[in-house]
Biopython code that builds the backbone (N, CA, C, O; Angstrom):
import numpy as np
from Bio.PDB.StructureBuilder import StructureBuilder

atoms = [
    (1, "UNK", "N", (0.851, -1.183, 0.000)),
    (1, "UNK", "CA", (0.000, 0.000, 0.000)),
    (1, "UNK", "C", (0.895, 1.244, 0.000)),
    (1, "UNK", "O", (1.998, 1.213, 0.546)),
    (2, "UNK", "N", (0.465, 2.247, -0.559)),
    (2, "UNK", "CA", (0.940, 3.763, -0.722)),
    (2, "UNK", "C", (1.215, 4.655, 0.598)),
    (2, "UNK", "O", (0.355, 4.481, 1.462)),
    (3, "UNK", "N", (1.786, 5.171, 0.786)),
    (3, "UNK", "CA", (2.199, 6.045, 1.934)),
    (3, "UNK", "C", (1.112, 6.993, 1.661)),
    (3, "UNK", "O", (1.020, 7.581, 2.738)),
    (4, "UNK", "N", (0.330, 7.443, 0.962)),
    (4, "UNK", "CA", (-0.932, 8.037, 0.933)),
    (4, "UNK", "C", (-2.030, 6.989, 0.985)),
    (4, "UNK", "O", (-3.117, 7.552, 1.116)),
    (5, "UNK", "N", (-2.070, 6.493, 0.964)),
    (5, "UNK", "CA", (-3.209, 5.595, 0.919)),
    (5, "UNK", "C", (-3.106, 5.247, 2.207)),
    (5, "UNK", "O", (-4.160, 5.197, 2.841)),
    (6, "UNK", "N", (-1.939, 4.953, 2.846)),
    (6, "UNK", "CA", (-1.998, 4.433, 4.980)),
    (6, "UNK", "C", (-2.134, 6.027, 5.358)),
    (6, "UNK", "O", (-2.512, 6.174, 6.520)),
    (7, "UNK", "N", (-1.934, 7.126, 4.719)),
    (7, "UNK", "CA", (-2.266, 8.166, 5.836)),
    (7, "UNK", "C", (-3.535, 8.362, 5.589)),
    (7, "UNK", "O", (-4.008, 8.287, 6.724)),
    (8, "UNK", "N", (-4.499, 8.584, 4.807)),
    (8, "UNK", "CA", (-5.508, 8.462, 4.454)),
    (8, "UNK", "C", (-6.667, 7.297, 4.902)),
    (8, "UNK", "O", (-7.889, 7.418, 4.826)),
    (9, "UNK", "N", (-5.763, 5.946, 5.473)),
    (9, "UNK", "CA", (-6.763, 4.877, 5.790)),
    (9, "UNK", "C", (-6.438, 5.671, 7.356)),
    (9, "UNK", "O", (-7.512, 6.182, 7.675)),
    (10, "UNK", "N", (-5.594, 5.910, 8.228)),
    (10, "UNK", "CA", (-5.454, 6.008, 9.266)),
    (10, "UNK", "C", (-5.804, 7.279, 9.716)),
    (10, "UNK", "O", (-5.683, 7.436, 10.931)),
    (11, "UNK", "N", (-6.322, 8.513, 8.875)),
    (11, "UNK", "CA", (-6.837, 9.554, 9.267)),
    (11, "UNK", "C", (-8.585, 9.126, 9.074)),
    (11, "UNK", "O", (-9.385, 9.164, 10.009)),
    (12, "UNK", "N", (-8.820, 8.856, 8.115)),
    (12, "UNK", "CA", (-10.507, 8.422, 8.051)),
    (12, "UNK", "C", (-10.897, 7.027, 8.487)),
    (12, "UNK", "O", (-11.420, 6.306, 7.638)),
    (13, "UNK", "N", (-10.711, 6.574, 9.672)),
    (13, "UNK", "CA", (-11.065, 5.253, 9.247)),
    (13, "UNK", "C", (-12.178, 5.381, 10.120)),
    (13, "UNK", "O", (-11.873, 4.758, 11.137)),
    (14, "UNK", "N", (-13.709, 6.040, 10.287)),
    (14, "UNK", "CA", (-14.721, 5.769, 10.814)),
    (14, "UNK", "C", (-15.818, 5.942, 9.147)),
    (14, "UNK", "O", (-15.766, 6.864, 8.333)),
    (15, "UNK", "N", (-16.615, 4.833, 9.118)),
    (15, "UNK", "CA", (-17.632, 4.490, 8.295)),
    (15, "UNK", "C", (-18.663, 5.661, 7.593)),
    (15, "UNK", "O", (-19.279, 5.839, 6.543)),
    (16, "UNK", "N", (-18.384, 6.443, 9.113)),
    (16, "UNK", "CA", (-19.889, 7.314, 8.613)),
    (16, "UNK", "C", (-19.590, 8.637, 8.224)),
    (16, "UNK", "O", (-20.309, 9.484, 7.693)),
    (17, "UNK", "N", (-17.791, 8.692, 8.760)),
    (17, "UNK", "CA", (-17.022, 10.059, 7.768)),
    (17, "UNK", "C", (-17.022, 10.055, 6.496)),
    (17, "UNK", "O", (-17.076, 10.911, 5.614)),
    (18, "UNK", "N", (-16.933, 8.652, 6.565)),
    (18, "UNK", "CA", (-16.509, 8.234, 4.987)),
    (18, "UNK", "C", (-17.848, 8.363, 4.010)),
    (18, "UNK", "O", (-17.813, 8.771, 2.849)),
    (19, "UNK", "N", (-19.028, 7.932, 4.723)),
    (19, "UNK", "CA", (-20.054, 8.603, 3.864)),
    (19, "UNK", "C", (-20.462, 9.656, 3.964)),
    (19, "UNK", "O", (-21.396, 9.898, 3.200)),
    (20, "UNK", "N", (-20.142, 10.476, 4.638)),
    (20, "UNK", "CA", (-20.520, 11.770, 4.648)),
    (20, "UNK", "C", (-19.968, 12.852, 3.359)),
    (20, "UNK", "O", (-20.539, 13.696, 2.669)),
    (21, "UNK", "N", (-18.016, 12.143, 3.475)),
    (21, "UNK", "CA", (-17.176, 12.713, 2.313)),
    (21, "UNK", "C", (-17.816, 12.197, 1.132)),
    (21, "UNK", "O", (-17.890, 13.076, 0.273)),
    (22, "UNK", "N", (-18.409, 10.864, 0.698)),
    (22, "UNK", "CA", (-18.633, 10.504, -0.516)),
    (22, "UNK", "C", (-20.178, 11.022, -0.821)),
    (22, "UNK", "O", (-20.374, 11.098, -2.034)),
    (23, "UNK", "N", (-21.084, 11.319, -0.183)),
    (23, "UNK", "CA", (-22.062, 11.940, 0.035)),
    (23, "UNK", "C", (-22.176, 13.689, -0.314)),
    (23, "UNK", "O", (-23.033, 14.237, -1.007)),
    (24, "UNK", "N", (-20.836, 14.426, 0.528)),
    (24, "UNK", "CA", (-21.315, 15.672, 0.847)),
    (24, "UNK", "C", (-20.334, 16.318, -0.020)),
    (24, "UNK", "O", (-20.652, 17.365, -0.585)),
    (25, "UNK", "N", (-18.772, 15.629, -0.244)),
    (25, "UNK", "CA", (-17.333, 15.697, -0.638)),
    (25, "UNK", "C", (-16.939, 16.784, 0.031)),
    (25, "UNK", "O", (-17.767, 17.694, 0.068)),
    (26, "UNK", "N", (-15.533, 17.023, 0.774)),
    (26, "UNK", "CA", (-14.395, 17.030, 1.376)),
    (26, "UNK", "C", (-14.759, 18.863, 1.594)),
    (26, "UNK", "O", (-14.064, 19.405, 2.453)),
    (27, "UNK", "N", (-15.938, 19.894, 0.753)),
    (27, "UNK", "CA", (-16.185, 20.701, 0.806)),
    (27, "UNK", "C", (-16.868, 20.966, 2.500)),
    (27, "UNK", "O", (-16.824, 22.095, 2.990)),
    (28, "UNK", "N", (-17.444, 19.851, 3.227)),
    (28, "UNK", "CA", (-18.333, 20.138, 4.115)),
    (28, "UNK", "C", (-17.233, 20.476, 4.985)),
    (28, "UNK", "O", (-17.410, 21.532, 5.592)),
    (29, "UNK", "N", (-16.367, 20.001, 5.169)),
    (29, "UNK", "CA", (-15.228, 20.282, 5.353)),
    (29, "UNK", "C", (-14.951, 19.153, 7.142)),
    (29, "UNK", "O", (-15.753, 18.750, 7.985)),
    (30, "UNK", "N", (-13.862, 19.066, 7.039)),
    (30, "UNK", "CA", (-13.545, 17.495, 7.837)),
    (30, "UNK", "C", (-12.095, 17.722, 8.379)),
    (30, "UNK", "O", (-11.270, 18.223, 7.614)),
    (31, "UNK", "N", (-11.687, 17.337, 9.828)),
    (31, "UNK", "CA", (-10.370, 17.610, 10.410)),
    (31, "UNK", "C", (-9.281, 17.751, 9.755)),
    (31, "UNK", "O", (-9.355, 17.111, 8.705)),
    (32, "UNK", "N", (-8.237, 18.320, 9.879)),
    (32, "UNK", "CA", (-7.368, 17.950, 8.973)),
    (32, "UNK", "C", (-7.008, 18.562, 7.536)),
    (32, "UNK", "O", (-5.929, 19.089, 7.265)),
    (33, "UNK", "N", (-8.175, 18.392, 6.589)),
    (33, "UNK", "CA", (-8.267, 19.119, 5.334)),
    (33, "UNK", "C", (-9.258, 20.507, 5.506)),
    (33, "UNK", "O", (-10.228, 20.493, 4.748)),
    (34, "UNK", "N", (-9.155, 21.607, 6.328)),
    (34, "UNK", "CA", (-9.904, 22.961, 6.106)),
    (34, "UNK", "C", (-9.016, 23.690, 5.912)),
    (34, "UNK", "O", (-9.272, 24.504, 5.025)),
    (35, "UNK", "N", (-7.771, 23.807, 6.475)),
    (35, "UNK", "CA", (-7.451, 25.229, 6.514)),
    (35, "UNK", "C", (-6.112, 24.992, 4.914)),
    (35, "UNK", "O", (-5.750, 23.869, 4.564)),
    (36, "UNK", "N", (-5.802, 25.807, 4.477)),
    (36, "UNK", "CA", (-4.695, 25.814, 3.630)),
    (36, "UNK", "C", (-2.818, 25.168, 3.794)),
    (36, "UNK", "O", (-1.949, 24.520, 3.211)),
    (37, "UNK", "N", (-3.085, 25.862, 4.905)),
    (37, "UNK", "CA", (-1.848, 25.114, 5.684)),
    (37, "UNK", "C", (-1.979, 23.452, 6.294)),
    (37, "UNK", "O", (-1.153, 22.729, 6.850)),
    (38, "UNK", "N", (-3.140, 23.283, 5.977)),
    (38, "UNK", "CA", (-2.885, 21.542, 7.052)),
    (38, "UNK", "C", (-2.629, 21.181, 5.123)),
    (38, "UNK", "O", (-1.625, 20.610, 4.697)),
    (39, "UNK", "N", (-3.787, 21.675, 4.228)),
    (39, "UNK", "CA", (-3.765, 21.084, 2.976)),
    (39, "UNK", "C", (-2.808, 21.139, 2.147)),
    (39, "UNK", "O", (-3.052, 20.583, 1.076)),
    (40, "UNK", "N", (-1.690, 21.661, 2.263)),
    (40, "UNK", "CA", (-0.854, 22.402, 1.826)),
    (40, "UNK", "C", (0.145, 21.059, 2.439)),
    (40, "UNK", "O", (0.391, 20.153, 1.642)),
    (41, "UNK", "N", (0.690, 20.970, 3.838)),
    (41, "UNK", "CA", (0.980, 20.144, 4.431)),
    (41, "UNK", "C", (1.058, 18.622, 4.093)),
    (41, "UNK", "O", (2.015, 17.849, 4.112)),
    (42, "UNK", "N", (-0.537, 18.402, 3.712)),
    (42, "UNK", "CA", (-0.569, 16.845, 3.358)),
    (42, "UNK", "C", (-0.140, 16.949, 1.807)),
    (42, "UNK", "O", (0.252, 15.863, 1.380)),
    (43, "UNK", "N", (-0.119, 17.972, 0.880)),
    (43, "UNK", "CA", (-0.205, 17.660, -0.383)),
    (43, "UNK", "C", (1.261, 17.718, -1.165)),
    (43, "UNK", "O", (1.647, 17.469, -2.307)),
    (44, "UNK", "N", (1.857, 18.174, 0.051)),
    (44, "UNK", "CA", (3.705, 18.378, 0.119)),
    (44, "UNK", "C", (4.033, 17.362, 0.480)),
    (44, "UNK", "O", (5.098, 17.207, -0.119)),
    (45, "UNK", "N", (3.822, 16.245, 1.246)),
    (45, "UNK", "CA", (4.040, 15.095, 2.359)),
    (45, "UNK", "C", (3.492, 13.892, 1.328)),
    (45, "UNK", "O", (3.793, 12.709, 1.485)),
    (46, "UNK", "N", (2.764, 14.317, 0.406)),
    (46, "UNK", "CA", (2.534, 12.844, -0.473)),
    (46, "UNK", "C", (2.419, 13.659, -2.463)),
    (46, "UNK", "O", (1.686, 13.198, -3.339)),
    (47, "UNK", "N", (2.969, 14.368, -2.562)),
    (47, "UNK", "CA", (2.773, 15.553, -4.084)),
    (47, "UNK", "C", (2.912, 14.271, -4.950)),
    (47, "UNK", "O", (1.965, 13.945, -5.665)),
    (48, "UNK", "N", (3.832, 13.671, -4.925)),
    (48, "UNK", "CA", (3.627, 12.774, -6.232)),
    (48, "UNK", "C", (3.010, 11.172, -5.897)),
    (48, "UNK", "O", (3.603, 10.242, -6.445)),
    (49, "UNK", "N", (2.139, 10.939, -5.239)),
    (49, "UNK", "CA", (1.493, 10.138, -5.028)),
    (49, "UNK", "C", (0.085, 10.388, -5.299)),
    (49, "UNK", "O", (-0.631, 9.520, -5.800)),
    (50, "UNK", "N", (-0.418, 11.773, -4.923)),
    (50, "UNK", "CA", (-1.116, 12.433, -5.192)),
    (50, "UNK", "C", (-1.531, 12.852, -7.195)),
    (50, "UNK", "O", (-2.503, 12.584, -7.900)),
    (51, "UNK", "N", (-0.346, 13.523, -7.434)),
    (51, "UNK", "CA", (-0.379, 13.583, -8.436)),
    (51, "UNK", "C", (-0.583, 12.456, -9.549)),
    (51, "UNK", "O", (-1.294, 12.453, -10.554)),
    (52, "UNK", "N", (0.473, 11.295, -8.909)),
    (52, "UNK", "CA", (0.185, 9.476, -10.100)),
    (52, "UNK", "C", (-1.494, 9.555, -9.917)),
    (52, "UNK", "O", (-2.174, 9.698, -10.933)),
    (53, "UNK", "N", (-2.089, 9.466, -8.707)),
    (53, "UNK", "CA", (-3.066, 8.807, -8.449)),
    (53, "UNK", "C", (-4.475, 9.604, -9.062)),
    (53, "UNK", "O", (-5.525, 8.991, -9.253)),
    (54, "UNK", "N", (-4.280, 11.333, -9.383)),
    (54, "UNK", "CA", (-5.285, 11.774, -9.784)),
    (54, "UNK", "C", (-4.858, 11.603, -11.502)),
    (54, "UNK", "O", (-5.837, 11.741, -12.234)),
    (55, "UNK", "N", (-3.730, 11.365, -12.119)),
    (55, "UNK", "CA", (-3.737, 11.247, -13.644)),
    (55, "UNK", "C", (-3.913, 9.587, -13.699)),
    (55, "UNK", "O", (-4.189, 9.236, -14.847)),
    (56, "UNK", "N", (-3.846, 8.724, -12.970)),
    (56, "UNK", "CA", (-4.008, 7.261, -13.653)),
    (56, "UNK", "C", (-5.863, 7.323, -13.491)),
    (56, "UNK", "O", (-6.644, 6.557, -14.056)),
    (57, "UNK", "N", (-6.157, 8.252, -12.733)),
    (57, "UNK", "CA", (-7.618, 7.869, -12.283)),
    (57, "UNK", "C", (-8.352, 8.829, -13.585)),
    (57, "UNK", "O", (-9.027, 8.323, -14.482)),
    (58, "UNK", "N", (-8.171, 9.728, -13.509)),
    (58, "UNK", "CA", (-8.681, 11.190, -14.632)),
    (58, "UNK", "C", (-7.732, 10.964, -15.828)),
    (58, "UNK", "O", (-8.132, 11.229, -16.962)),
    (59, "UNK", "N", (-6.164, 10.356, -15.561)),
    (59, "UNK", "CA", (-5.753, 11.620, -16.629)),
    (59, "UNK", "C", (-5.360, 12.837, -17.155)),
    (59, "UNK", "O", (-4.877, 13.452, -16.205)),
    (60, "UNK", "N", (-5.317, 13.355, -17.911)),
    (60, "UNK", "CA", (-5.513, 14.854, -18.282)),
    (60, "UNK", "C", (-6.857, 15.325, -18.460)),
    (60, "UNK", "O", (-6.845, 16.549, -18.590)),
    (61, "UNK", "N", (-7.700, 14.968, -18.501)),
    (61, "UNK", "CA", (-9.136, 15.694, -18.089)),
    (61, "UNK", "C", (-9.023, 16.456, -17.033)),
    (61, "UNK", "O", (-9.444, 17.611, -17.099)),
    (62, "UNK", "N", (-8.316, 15.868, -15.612)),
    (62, "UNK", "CA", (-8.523, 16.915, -14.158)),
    (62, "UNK", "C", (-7.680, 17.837, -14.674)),
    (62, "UNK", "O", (-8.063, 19.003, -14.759)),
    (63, "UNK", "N", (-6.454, 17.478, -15.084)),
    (63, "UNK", "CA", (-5.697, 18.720, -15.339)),
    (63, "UNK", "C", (-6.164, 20.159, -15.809)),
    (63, "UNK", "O", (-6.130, 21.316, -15.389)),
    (64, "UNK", "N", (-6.610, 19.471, -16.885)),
    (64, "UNK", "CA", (-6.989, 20.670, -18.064)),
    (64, "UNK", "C", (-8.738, 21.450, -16.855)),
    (64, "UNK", "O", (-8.855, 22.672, -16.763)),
    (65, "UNK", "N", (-9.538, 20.730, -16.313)),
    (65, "UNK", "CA", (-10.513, 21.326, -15.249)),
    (65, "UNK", "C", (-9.970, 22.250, -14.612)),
    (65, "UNK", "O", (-10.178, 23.463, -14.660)),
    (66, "UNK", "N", (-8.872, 21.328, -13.673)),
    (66, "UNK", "CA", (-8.267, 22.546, -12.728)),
    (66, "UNK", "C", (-7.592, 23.728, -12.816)),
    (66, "UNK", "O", (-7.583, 24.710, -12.074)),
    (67, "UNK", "N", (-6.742, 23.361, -14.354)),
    (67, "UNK", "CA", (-6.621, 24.970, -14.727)),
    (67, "UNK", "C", (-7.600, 25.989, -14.649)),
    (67, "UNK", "O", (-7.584, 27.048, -14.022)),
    (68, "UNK", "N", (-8.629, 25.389, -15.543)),
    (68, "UNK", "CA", (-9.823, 26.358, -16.386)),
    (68, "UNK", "C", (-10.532, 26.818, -15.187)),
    (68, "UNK", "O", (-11.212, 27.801, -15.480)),
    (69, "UNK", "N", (-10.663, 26.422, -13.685)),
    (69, "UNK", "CA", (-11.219, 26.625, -12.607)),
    (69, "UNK", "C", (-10.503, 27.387, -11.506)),
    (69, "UNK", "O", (-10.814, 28.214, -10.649)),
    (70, "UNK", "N", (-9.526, 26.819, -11.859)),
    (70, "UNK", "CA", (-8.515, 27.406, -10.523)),
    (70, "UNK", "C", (-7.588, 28.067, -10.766)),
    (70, "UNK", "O", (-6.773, 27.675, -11.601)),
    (71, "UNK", "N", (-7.392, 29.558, -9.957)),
    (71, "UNK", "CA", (-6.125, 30.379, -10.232)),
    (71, "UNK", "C", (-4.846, 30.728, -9.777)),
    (71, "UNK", "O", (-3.978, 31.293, -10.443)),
    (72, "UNK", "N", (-4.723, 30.111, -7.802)),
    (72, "UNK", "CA", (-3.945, 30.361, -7.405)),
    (72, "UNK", "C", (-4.219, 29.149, -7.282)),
    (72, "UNK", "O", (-5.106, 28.311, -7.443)),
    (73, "UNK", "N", (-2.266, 29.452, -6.647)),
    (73, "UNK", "CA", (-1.561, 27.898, -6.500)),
    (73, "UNK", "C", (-2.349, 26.748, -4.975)),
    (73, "UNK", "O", (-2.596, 25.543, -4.912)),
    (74, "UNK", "N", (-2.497, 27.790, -4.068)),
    (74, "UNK", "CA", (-3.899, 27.327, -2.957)),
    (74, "UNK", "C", (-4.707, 26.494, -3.514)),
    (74, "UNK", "O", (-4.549, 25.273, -3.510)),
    (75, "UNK", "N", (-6.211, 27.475, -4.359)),
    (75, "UNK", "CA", (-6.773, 26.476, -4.799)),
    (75, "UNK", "C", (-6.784, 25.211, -5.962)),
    (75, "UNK", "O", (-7.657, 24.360, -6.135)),
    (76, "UNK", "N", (-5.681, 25.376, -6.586)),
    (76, "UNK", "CA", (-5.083, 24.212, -6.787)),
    (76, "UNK", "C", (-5.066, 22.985, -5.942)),
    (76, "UNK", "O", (-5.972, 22.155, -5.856)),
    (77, "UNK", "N", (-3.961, 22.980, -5.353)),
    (77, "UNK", "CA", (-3.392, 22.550, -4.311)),
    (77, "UNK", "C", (-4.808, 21.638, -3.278)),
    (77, "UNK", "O", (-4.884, 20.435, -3.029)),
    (78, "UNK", "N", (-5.572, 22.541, -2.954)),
    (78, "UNK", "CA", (-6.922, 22.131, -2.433)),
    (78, "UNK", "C", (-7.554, 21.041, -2.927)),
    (78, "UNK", "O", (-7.771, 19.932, -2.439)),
    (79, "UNK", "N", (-7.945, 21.771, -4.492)),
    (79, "UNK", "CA", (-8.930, 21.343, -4.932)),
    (79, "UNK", "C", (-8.385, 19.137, -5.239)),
    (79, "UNK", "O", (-9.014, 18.079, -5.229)),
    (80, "UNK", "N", (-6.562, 19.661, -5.513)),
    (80, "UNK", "CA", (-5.961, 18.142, -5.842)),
    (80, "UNK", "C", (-5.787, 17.498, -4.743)),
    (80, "UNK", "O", (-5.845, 16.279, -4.905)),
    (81, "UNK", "N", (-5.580, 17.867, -3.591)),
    (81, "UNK", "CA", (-5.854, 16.967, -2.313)),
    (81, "UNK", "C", (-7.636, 16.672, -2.180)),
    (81, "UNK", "O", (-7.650, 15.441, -2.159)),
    (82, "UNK", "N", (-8.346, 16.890, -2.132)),
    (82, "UNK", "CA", (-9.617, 17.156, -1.894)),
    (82, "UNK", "C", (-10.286, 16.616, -3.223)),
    (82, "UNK", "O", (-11.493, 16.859, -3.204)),
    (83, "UNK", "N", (-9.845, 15.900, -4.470)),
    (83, "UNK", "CA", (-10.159, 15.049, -5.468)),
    (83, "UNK", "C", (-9.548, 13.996, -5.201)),
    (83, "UNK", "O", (-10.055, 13.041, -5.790)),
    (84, "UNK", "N", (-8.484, 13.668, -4.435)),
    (84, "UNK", "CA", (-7.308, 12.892, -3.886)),
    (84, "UNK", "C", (-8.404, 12.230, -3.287)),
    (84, "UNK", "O", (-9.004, 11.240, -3.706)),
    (85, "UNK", "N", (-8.647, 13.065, -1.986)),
    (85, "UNK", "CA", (-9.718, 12.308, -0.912)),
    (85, "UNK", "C", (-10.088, 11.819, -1.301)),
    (85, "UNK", "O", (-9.775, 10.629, -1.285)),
    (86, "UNK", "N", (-11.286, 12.386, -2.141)),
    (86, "UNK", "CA", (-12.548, 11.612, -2.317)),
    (86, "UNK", "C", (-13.291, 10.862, -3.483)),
    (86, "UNK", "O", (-14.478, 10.701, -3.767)),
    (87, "UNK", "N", (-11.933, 10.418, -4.112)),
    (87, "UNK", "CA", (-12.259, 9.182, -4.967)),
    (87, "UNK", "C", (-11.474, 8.305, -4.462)),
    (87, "UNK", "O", (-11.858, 7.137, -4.534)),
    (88, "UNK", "N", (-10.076, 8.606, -3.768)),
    (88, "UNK", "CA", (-9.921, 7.269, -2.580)),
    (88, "UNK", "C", (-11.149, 6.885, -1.549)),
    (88, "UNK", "O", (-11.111, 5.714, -1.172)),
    (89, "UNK", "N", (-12.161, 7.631, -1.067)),
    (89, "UNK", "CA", (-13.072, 7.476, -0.443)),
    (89, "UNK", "C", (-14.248, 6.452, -0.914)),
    (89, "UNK", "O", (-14.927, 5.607, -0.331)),
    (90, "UNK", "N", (-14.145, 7.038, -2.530)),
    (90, "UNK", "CA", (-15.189, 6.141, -3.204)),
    (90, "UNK", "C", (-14.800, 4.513, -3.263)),
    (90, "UNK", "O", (-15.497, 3.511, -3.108)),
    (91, "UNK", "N", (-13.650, 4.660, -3.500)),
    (91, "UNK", "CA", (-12.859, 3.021, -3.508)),
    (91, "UNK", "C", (-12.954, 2.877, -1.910)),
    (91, "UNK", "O", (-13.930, 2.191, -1.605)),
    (92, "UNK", "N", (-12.462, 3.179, -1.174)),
    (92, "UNK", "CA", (-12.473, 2.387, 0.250)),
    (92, "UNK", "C", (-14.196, 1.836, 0.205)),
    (92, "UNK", "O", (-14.374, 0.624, 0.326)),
    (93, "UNK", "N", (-15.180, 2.564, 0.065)),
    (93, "UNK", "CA", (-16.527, 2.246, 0.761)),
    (93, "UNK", "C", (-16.803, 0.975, 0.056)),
    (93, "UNK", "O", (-17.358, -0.007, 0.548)),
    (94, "UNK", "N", (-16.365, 1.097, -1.123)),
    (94, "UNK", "CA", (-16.345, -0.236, -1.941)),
    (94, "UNK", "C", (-15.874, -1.291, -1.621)),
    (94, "UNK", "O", (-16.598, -2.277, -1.760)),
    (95, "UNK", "N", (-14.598, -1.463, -1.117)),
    (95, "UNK", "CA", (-13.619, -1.925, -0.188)),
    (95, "UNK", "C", (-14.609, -3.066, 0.698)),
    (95, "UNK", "O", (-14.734, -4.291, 0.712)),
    (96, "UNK", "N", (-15.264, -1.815, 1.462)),
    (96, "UNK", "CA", (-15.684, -2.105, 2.500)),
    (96, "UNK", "C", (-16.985, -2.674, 2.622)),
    (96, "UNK", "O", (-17.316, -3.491, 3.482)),
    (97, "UNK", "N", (-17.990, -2.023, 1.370)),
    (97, "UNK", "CA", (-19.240, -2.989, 1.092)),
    (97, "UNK", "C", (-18.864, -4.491, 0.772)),
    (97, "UNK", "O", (-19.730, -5.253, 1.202)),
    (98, "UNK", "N", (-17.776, -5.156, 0.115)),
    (98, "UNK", "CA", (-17.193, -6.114, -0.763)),
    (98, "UNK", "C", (-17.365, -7.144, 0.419)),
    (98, "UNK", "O", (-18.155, -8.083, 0.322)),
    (99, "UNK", "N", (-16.314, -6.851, 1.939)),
    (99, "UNK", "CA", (-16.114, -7.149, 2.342)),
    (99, "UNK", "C", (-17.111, -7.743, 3.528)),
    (99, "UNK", "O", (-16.898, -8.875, 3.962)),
    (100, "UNK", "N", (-18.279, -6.890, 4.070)),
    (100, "UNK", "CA", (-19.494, -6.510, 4.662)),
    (100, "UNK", "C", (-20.387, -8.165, 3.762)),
    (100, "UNK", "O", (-20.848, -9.157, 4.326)),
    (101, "UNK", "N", (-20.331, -7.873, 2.379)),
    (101, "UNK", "CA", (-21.355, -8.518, 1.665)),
    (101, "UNK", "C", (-21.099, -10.226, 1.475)),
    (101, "UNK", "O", (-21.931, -11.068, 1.140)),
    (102, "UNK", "N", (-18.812, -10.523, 2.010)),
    (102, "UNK", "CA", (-18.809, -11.598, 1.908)),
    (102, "UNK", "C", (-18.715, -12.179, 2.905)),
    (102, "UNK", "O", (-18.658, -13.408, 2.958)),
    (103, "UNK", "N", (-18.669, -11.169, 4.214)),
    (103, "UNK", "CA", (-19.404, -11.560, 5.518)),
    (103, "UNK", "C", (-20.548, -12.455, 5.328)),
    (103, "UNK", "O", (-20.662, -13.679, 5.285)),
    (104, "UNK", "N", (-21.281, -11.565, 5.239)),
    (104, "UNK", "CA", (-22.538, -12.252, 5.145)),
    (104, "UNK", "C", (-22.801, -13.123, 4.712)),
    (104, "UNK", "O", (-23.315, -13.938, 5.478)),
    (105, "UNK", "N", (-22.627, -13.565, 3.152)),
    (105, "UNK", "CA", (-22.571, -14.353, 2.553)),
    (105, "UNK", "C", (-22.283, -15.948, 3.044)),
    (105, "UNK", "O", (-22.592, -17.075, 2.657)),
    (106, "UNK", "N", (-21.561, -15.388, 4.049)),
    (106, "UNK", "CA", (-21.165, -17.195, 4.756)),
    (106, "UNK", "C", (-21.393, -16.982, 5.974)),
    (106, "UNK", "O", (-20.939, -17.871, 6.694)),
    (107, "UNK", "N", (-22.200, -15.713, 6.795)),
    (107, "UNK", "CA", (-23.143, -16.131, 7.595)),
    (107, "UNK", "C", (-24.608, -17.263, 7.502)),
    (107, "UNK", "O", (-25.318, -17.437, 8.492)),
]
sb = StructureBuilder()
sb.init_structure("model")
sb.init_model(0)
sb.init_chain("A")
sb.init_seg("    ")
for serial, (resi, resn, name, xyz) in enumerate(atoms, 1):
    if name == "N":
        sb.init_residue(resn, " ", resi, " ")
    sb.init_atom(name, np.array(xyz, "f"), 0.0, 1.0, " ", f" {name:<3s}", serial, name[0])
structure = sb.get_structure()
């Protein structure tokens, strides 16, 4: 596993954050990722993990968005931690339904 992907399992790991982010996304805003400086922080501490993980997932589609949307290097920065989140979010819940469903399954 990714050194973003364990800080990320070990900062979110309650169920109902996690639907709240995939539900509300990372805008409602959640410990950790509000202020510029914590985001700034995590996105320096994992930049090219971050970066592989939003072009193998998007591509150049996010790229070319986040230009056309975003002007300073902040909301940049934000907006790619905070797309980071929360399509790792979408995969964990998945993760976690998979796992829930093969519980059961052999209950």
């Amino acid at each position: 596993m990714s050194r973003l992907f364990d800080a990320l399992e070990n900062r979110f790991d309650d169920v109902d954050e996690l639907k709240d982010i995939y539900n509300h996304g990372m805008a409602s805003g959640f410990g950790g990722f509000i202020y510029y400086n914590e985001i700034r922080t995590f996105f320096f501490e994992h930049e090219d993990e971050i970066e592989d993980y939003l072009y193998d997932t998007y591509g150049d589609d996010l790229a070319e968005s986040i230009a056309r949307r975003h002007t300073t290097v902040n909301e940049i920065i934000n907006y790619k931690v905070w797309a980071a989140v929360e399509t790792w979010v979408g995969t964990r819940l998945s993760e976690l339904e998979e796992v829930e469903d093969s519980y059961l399954s052999l209950a």
